[in-house]
C-alpha positions in Angstrom: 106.2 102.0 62.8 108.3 98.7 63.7 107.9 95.0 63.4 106.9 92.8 66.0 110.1 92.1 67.1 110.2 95.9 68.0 109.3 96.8 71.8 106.9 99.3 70.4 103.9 97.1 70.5 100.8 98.9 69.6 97.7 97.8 71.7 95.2 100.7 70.9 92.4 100.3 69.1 92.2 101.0 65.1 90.0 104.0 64.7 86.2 103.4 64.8 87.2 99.5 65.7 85.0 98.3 69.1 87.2 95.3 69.4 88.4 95.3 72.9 92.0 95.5 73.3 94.1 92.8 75.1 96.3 93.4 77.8 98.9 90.4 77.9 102.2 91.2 79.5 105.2 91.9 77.1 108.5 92.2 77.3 110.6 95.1 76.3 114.4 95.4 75.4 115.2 95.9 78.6 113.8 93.0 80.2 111.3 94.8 81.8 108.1 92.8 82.0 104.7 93.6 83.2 101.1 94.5 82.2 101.1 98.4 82.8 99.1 100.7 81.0 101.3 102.0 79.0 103.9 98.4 78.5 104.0 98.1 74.9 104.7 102.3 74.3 108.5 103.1 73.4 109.4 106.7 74.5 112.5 108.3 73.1 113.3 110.8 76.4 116.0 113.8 74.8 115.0 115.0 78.8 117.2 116.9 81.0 117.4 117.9 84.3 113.7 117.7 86.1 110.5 118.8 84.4 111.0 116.1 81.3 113.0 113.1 83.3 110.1 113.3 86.0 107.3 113.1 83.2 109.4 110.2 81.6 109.6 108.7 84.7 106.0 108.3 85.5 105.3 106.9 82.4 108.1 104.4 82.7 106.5 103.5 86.1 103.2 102.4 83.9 104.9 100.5 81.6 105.9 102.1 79.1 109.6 101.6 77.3 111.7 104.8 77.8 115.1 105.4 76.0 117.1 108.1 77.7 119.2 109.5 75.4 121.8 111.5 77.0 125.1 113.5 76.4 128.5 112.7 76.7 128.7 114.2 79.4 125.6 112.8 80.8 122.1 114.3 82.4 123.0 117.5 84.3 121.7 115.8 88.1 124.3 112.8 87.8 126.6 115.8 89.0 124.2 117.6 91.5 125.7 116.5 95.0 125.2 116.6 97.7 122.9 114.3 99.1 124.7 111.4 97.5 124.1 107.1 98.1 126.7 105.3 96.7 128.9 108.0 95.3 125.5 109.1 93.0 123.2 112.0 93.1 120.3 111.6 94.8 118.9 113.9 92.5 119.5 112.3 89.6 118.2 108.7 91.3 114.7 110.6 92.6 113.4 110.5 88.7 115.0 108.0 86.5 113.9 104.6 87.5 112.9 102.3 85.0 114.9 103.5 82.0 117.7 102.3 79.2 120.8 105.1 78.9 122.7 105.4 75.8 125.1 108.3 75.6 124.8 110.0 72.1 127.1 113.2 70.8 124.4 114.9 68.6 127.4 116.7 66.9 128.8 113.3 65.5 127.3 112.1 62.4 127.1 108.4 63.5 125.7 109.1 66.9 123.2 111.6 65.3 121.4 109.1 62.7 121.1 106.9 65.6 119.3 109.3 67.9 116.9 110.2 64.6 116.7 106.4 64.3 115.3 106.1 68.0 113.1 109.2 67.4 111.9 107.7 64.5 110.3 104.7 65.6 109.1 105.7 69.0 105.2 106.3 69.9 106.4 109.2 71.8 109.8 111.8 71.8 109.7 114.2 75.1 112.3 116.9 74.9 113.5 120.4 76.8 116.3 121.7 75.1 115.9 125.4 74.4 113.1 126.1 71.2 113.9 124.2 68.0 117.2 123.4 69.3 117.4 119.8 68.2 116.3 121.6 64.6 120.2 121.5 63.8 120.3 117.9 64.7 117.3 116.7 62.3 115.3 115.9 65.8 112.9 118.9 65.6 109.1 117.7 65.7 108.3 118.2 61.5 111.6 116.0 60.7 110.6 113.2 63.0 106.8 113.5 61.9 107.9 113.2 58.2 108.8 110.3 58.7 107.0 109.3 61.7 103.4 110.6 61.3 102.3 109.0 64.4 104.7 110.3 66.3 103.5 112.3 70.0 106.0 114.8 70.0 106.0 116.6 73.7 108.7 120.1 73.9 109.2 121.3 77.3 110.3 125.0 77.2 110.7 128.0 80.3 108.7 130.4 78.7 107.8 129.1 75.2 109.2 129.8 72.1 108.0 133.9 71.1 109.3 136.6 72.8 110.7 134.0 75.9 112.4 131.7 74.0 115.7 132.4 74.6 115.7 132.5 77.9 116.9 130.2 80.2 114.5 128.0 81.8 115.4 127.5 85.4 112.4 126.9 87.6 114.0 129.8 90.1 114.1 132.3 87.5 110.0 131.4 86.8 109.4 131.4 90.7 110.7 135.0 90.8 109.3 136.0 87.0 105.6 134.6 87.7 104.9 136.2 91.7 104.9 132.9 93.4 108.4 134.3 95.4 106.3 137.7 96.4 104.2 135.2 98.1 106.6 133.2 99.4 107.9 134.5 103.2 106.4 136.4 106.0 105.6 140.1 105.4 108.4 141.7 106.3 110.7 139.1 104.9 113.0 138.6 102.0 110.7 137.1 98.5 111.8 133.5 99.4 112.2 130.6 96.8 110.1 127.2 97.6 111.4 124.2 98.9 111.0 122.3 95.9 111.4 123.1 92.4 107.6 123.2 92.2 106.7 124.3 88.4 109.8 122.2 87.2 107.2 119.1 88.7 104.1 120.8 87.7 105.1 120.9 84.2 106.7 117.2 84.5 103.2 116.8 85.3 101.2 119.0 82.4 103.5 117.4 80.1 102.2 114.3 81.2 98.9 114.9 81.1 98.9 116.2 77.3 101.3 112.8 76.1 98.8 111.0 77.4 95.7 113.0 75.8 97.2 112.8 72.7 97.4 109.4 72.7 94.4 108.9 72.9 93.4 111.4 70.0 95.8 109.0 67.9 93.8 106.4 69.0 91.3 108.0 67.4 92.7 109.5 64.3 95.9 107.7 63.7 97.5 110.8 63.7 100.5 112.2 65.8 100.7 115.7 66.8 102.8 117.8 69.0 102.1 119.7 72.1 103.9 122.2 74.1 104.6 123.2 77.4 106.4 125.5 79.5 107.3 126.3 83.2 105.9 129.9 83.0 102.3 128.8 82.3 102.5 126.2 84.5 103.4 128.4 87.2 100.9 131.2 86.2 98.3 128.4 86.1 99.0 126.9 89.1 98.8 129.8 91.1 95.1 129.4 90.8 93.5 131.8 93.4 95.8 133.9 93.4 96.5 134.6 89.7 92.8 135.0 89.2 92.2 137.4 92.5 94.6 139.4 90.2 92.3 139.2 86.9 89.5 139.1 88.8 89.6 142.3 91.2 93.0 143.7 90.6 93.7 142.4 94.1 98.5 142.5 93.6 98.7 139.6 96.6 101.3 139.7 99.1 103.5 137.8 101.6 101.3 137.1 104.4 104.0 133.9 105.9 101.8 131.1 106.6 98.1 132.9 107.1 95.8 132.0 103.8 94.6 135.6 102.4 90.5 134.5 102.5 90.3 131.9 105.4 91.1 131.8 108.9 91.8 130.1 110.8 94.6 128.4 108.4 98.2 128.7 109.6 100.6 127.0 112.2 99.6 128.1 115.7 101.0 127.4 119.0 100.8 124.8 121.7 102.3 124.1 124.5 105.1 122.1 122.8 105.3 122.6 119.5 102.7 124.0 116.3 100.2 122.7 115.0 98.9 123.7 111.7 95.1 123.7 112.0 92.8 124.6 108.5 89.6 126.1 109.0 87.4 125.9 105.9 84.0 126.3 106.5 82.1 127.5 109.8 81.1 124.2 111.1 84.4 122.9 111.7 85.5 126.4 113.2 82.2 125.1 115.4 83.8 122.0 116.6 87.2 123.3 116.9 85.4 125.6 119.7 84.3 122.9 121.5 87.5 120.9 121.2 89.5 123.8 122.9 86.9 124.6 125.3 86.1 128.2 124.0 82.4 127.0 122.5 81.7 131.0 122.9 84.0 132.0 120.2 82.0 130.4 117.6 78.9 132.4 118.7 81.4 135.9 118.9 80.0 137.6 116.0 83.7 139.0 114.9 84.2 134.9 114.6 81.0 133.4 113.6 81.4 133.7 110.1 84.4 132.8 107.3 84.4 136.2 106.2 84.2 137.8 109.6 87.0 135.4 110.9 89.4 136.7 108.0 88.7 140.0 109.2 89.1 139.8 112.4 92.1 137.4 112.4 94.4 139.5 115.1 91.6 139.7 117.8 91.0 135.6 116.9 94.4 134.5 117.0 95.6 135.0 120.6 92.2 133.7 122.1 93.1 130.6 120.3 96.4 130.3 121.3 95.4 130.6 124.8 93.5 127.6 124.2 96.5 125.6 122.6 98.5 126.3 125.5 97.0 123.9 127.6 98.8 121.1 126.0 101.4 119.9 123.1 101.6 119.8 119.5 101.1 115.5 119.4 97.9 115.2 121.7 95.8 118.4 120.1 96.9 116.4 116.7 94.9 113.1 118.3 92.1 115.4 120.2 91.4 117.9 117.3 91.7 114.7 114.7 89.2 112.7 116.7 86.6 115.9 116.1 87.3 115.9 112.6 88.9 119.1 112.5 91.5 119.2 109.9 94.8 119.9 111.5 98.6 118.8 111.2 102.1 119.0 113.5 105.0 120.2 111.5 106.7 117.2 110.4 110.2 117.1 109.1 110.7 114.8 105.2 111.4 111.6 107.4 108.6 111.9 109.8 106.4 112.6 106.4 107.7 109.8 105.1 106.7 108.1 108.7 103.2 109.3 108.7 102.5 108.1 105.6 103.6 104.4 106.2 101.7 104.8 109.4 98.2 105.3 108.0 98.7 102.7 105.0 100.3 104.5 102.2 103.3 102.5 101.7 105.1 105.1 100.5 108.6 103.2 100.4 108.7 100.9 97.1 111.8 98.5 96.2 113.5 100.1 92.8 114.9 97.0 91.2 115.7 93.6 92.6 118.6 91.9 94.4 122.0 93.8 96.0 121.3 96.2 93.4 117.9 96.9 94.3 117.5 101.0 96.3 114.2 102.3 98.1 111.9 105.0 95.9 108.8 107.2 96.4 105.5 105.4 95.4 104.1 106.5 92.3 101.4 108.3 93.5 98.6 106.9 90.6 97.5 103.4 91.8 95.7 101.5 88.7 93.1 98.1 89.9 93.5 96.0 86.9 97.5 97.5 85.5 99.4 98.2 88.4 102.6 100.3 87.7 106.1 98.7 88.2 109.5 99.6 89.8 111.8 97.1 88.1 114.9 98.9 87.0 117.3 101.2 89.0 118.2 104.5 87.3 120.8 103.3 84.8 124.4 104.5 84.8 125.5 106.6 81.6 125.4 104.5 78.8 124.9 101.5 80.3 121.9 100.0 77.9 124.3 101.5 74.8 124.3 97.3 73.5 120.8 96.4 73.9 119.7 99.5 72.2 121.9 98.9 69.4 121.1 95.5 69.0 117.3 96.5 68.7 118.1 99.1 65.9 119.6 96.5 63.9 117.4 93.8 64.2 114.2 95.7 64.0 112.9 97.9 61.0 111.0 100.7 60.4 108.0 100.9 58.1 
């Protein structure tokens, strides 16, 4: 625990107290102020790469103080290139807003007490290295609790620490391990990686989830605790339906491109400029999308008329409807088939996403920073009606909060 000259200021409620808490804004050491949910936590962030940075990052965006404590050399992403803006990686920039950077060699004894000083008086420590590998350092979770009882300790591994633990934990290598890159392609195409590092985010996003939960059981208690989580679980729980068609009927699925395996139809189809992806959940909108295209009969055809006979009878349905598509382009079905509430979609590239979105009052675009310095970001995507999140500070060059964090170490102690 710190004094209240620390950043770290504790707004929870004592355990069994029914005292509500205030929320006055506060100031942390570096200079962020605001009101968020989380302003008052101090996170020491030993995160690399994505799956840690991008959970840090969130919570940064509520409020909280986060310490990124890097290398030397610095986070991995400042060297991923291209797409660059201003000679930095775009990458790196996409999740490390509203941080402090102080570069720390774990290997030197100076640098190391001061990393175990930061880890020692933080609310929270968030950290992937490979398992127990900041044991060595004095940075494992039972040093820092010994000392720090309070401590939410959150370890971010690629497949755990048994029999997976020394493997590396790229989210490619857990795309290809866990069957999501069997699914990924059309049938009689290569097993094809996704877009986006998708379990790296997901377990950014688990990790997240169980900071905040245990939080609020040391709101509770008054005790820390740590939890664990790792991209391979993420992945085989976010599969959903498909992991538990497995479990459930010994269904192995397959690449089927961009058809779902129990609905139809759900897939890009089309027009006569351009696809359109339309969805098809339920028979009522397959009802309406019959009368939208002018093919009311279909939805009374009884290989059509029902979900289940629709799956089945997918090859016979699709040309019929893209007979009907072909009567006009990819834009005006979007506004026709929209208007009958019939969920459907053109293809749009990132920027016309990013379009769309400010179009129908999103605002996806926020200001990171203020002045010259100031660059564009994504939204946070969790909007809060009495603690808004912030976007104050730019992702920080290597080292560059090295003084202010050093001046709070010496003018603050630790309980």
């Amino acid at each position: 625990m710190t004094t209240e000259t620390s950043p770290r200021i504790d707004r929870l409620q004592d355990a069994g107290s029914t005292a509500a808490p205030e929320r006055p804004a506060t100031s942390d050491l570096f200079g962020r102020t605001g009101s968020g949910p989380l302003s008052g936590l101090l996170i020491a962030d030993f995160g690399r790469v994505l799956a840690g940075p991008y959970c840090t990052m969130l919570l940064a965006d509520m409020g909280a103080t986060v310490v990124k404590i890097e290398s030397p050399d610095g986070d991995e992403t400042r060297a991923w290139k291209p797409p660059v803006r201003d000679g930095q990686s775009t990458y790196y920039l996409s999740i490390n807003r509203n941080k402090g950077s102080i570069a720390l060699d774990l290997q030197d004894p100076d640098d190391r007490l001061i990393a175990q000083d930061i880890a020692g008086r933080a609310d929270v420590v968030v950290e992937n290295f490979k398992p127990n590998g900041l044991g060595r350092f004095g940075l494992d979770y039972d040093t820092v609790a010994a000392t720090n009882p309070r401590v939410v300790y959150a370890s971010i591994t690629g497949f755990g620490t048994a029999g997976g633990a020394s493997l590396p934990g790229y989210d490619l290598l857990v795309q290809a391990l866990s069957g999501l890159m069997s699914l990924t392609g059309a049938p009689d195409s290569p097993a094809y990686r996704s877009g986006v590092a998708v379990f790296d985010v997901m377990t950014g996003l688990h990790a997240a989830i169980g900071i905040l939960a245990a939080l609020q059981e040391r709101h509770r208690s008054g005790r820390g605790q740590r939890i664990e989580v790792n991209l391979m679980s993420s992945a085989l729980s976010g599969m959903v339906n498909q992991t538990a068609g497995y479990l459930l009927s010994g269904n192995v699925p397959s690449r089927l491109g961009n058809e779902h395996p129990s609905i139809y139809p759900y897939e890009p189809l089309a027009t006569g400029e351009g696809d359109i992806v339309i969805a098809i959940g339920n028979d009522p909108q397959f009802r309406r999308l019959c009368q939208a295209l002018g093919t009311p009969a279909l939805s009374d055809d009884a290989r059509f008329a029902t979900a289940h006979q629709r799956s089945l009878n997918r090859e016979e349905l699709r040309p019929l409807l893209q007979e009907a598509l072909g009567k006009h382009g990819s834009a005006e079905w979007f506004e026709v088939l929209t208007k009958a509430q019939i969920p459907c979609a053109p293809i749009n590239d990132v920027g016309q996403g990013l379009e769309f979105a400010e179009r129908i009052g999103l605002n996806p675009v926020v200001e990171v920073g203020e002045g010259g310095d100031a660059l564009p970001g994504i939204r946070n995507p969790i909007t809060f009606s009495e603690t808004p999140v912030s976007y104050d500070l730019i992702p920080p060059d290597h080292d560059a909060h090295r003084e202010p964090i050093l001046a709070w170490l010496r003018s603050t102690s630790r309980d």
